[in-house]
N, C-alpha and C positions, 0 to 999 in steps of 0.2 A: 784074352789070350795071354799067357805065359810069358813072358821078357826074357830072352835066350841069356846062357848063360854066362856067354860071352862079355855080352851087353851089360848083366848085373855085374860081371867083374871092374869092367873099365869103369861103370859108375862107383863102385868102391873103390879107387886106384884114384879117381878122379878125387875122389872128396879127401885121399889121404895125402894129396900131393896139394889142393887147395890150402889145407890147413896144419901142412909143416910138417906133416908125422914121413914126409919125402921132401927136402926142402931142396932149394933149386941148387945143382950140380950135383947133386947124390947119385949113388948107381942106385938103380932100383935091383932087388931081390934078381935071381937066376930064375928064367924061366921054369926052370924045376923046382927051383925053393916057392917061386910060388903057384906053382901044380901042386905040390905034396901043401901047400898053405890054403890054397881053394880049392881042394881036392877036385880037380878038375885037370883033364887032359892036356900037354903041351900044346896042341893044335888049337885049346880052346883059349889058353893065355895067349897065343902070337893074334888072333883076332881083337882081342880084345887089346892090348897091345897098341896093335895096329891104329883101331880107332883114338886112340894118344898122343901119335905120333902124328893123323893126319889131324888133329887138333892142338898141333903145336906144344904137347905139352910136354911128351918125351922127344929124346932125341937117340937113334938107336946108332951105337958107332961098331962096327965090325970086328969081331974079335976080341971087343972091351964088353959090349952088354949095351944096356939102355938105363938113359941117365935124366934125369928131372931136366926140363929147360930152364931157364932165369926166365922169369918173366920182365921183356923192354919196358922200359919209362914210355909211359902213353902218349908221343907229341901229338898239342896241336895243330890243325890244322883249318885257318881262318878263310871262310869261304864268303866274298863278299863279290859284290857288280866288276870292283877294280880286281884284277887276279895278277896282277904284276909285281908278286908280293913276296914269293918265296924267297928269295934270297935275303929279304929282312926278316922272314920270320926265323930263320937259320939263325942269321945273325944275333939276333932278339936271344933267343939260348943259348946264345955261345957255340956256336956251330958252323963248319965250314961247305958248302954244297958245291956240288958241279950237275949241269945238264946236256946230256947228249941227245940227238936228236937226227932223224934221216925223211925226207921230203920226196913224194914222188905223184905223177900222176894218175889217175886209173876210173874206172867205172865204177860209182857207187854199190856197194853193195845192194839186196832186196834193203833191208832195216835201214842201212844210212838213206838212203831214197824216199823213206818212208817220209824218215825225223826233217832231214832238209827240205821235201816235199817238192822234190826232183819231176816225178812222174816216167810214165814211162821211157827205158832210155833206149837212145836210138843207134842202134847196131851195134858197134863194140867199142864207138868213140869214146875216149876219158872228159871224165864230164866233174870229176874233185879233183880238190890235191889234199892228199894222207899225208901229217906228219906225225911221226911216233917217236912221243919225248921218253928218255928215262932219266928223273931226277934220284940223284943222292948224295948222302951225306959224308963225310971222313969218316964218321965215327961208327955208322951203320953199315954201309953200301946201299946198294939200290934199295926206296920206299917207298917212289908211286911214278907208276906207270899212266901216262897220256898217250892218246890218239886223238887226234883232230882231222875232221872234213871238212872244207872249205869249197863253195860251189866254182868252178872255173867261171859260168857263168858272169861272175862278181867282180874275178881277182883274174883272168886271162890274161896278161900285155898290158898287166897294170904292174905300177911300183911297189905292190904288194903282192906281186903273184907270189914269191916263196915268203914265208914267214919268217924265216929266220935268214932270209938275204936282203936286199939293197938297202935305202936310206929309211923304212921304216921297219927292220928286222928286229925280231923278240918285243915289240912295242906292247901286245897285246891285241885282240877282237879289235876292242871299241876303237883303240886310237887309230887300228889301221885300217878298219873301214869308213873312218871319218876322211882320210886321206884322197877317199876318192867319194869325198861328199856321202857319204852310205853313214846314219844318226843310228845308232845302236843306241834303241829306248827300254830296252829289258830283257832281263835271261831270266833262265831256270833250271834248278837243278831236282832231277827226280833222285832218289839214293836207297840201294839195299844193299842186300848181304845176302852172300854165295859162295860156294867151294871155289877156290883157286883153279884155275886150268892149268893145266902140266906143263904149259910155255909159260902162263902168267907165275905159277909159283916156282921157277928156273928161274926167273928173271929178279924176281925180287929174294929169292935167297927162303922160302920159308918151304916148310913140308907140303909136300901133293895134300891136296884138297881142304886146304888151310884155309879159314874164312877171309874173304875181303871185303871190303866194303867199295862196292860199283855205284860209281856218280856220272850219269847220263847228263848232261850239258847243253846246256841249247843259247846260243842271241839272237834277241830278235830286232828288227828295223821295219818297226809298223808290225804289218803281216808275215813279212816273211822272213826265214830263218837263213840269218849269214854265217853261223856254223856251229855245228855239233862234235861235242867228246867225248869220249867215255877216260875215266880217271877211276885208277886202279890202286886200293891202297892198303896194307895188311891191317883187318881188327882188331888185331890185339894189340898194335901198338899205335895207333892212332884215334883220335878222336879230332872230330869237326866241330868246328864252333862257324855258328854263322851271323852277322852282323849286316847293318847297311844304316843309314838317314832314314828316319821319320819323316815323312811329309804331310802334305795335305790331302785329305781323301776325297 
């Protein structure tokens, strides 16, 4: 089958912005200069366009045209068992961070139900607690998005029922379910990449359907799982590193 013509355009645009012949904050050509340059119809440049811009690589300003993006400095991001870390890894680059965050109760989702292994729930009783972090930096704005479920079951009328309230708030999983004797002996993380959703790429600042990278989260204590996250982060400017101790097999 044929590759629309669209398509061949933005992969030509794509390679001449890769290798400088558009370096970052240039206008690119006027939609017409390059219609009459890829003898191709205006309608078939805004497509192809398009696809640029939801690839983070144009950025189109109203009445100015469409301009190269800068490509971000890649930061790390160190994913290890202890996750109580961000504020040093900020630190660690010279970087200042803030984290906001809002806590409520409610009925697991089908999928969270699945990951925490809920089972079926019973009439419309709240049966987790959601908290929805957004972490960022001075220098960027918002970079990644947290949700966490947490089973009431676990944390009901205990001193860690909200996470970021009473004497073990922001502690982290492990420390706060040791709190109430609950041993978190191992997590996991599953990780791909995916268009941004139209709330997730508002939230963090980058173009509609811009790649992220989705980190599914789980701790576990024995069998069962004490709580699941999804962590939401832009691809192009992050990169994961993951680490942990060596033991005994």
């Amino acid at each position: 089958m044929t590759e629309a013509l669209y398509v061949r355009i933005a992969a030509d645009l794509r390679r001449r912005i890769v290798s400088g012949d558009f370096p970052p904050g240039s206008r690119l050509p006027t939609r017409e200069e390059l219609s009459a340059e890829y003898k191709a119809a205006p309608g078939v440049i805004q497509q192809a366009t398009r696809i640029l811009i939801r690839e983070a690589l144009l950025l189109s300003r109203p009445g100015a045209g469409m301009f190269v993006r800068a490509r971000p400095e890649r930061r790390p991001l160190v994913r290890s068992w202890y996750q109580d870390r961000l504020a040093q890894q900020l630190e660690e680059q010279g970087r200042q961070g803030t984290r906001s965050y809002a806590s409520d109760t409610m009925q697991a989702p089908p999928e969270i139900r699945e990951r925490l292994g809920l089972g079926t729930p019973d009439g419309h009783h709240h049966d987790v607690m959601r908290t929805a972090y957004t972490f960022a930096s001075d220098d960027e704005g918002p970079w990644m998005l947290v949700t966490s479920w947490e089973p009431l079951s676990i944390t009901k009328g205990t001193a860690i029922a909200f996470p970021e309230a009473g004497p073990h708030a922001g502690l982290g999983i492990p420390h706060r379910m040791a709190a109430v004797d609950i041993t978190v002996d191992s997590w996991q993380e599953e990780v791909s990449a995916r268009p941004a959703s139209p709330e997730e790429a508002r939230q963090l600042g980058i173009g509609a359907g811009a790649v992220v990278v989705a980190i599914e989260r789980a701790y576990h204590a024995g069998d069962q799982v004490v709580e699941v996250a999804d962590i939401i982060v832009p691809a192009e400017s992050t990169k994961l590193l993951y680490n942990g101790p060596v033991g005994e097999r």
